[in-house]
C-alpha positions in Angstrom: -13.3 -0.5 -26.2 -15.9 -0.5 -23.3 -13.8 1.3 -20.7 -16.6 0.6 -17.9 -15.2 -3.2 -17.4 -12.1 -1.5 -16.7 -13.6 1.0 -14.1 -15.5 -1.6 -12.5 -12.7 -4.2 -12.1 -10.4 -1.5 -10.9 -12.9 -0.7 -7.8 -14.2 -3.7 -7.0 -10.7 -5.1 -6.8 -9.3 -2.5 -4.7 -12.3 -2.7 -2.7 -11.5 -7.0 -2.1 -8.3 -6.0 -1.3 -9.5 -3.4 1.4 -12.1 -5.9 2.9 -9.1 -8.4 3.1 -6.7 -6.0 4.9 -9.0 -5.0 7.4 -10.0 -7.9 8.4 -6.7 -8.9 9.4 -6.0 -5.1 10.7 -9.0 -5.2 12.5 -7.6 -8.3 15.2 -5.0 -5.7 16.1 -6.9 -2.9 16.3 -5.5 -1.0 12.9 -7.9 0.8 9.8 -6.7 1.1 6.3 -4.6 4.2 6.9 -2.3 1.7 8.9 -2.2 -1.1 6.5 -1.2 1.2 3.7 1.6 2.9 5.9 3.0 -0.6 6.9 3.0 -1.5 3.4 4.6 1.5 2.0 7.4 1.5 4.8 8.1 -2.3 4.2 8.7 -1.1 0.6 10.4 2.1 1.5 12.3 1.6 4.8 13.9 5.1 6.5 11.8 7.0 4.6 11.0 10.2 6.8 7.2 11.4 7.7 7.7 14.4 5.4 8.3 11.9 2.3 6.0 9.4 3.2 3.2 12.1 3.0 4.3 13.2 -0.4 4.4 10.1 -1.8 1.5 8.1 -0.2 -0.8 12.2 -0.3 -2.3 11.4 3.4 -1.8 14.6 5.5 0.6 15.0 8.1 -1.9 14.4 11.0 -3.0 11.4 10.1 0.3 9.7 9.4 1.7 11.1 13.0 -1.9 9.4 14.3 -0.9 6.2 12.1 2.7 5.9 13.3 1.7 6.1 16.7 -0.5 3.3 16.4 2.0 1.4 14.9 4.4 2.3 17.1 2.0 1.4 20.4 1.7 -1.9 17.9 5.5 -2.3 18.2 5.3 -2.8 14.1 7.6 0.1 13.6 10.0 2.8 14.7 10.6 6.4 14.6 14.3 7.6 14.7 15.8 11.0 14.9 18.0 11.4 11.6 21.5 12.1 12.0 22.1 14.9 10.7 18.6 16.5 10.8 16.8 15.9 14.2 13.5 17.6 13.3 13.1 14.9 10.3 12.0 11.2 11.6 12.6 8.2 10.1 10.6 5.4 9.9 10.9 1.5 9.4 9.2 -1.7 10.7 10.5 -3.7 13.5 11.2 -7.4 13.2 7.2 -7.5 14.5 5.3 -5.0 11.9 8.0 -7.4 8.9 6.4 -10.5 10.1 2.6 -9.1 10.4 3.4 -7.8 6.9 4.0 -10.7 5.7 0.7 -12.4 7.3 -1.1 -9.2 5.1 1.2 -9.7 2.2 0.1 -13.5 2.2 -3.7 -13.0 2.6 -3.6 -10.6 -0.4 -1.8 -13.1 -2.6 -4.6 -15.6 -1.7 -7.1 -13.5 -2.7 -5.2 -12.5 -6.0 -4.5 -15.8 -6.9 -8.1 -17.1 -6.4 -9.1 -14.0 -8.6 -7.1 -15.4 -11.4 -6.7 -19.0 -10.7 -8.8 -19.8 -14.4 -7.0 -17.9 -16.2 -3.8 -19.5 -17.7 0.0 -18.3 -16.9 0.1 -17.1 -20.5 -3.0 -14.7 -20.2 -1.7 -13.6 -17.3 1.3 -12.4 -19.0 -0.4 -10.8 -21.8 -2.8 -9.0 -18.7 0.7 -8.0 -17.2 2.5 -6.5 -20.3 -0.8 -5.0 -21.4 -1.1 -3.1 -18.2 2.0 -1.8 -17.5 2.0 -0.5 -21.1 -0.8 1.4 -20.3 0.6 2.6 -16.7 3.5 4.3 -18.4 1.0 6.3 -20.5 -0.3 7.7 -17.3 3.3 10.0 -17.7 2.0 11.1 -21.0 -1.7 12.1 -20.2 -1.9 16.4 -19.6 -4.9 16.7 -17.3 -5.8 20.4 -16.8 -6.6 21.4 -12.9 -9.4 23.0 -13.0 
């Protein structure tokens, strides 16, 4: 197999999807940093800062920057947790759900124009095909060197 196709879909679609979220982060005055935060926190809501930067691998600095944005945004919220008040938990106010949805929609668009000549059924096969392949990602013993 000619892994190269691969490669080169991978980055030029994550790179369509970038161009498409910040052009709609841009009108509120966000980068891709926010986008990906507002994303992950949709998905993941009370998540604290500590386990957003383990999962999402941005430092701590730069989520603290990102959260206040989105804070001065009003498209989330940091709470104290209850029972540890140096952790903070995040989630989206009723604002940040709605602009996520606007972002959520204009990356659908994009998607489905990506794949709008290829049938239901390929798109099936694409599916299992890849998430067969993202499980053997668990299996692969890459050496740190």
């Amino acid at each position: 197999m000619d892994y190269t196709i691969l490669t080169g879909f991978s980055v030029r679609y994550m790179m369509t999807k970038k161009r498409t979220l910040n052009s709609i982060l841009k009108e509120q005055d966000l980068n891709t940093v926010d986008g990906v935060l507002m994303v992950f926190i949709g998905n993941h809501p009370g998540y604290s800062q500590e386990k957003i930067g383990e999962v999402t691998l941005f430092d701590g600095a730069s989520i603290a920057r990102s959260l206040k944005r989105l804070e001065q945004a009003e498209f989330a919220t940091r709470q104290v947790h209850p029972t540890n008040h140096r952790k903070k938990l995040v989630q989206l106010t009723p604002k940040g759900e709605k602009f996520l949805a606007i972002v959520k929609e204009a990356d659908k668009k994009v998607s489905d124009q990506l794949f709008a000549n290829i049938s239901k059924t390929d798109q099936k096969k694409l599916e299992d095909i890849l998430h067969r392949v993202f499980d053997n990602f668990d299996d692969l013993d890459i050496q740190n060197k």
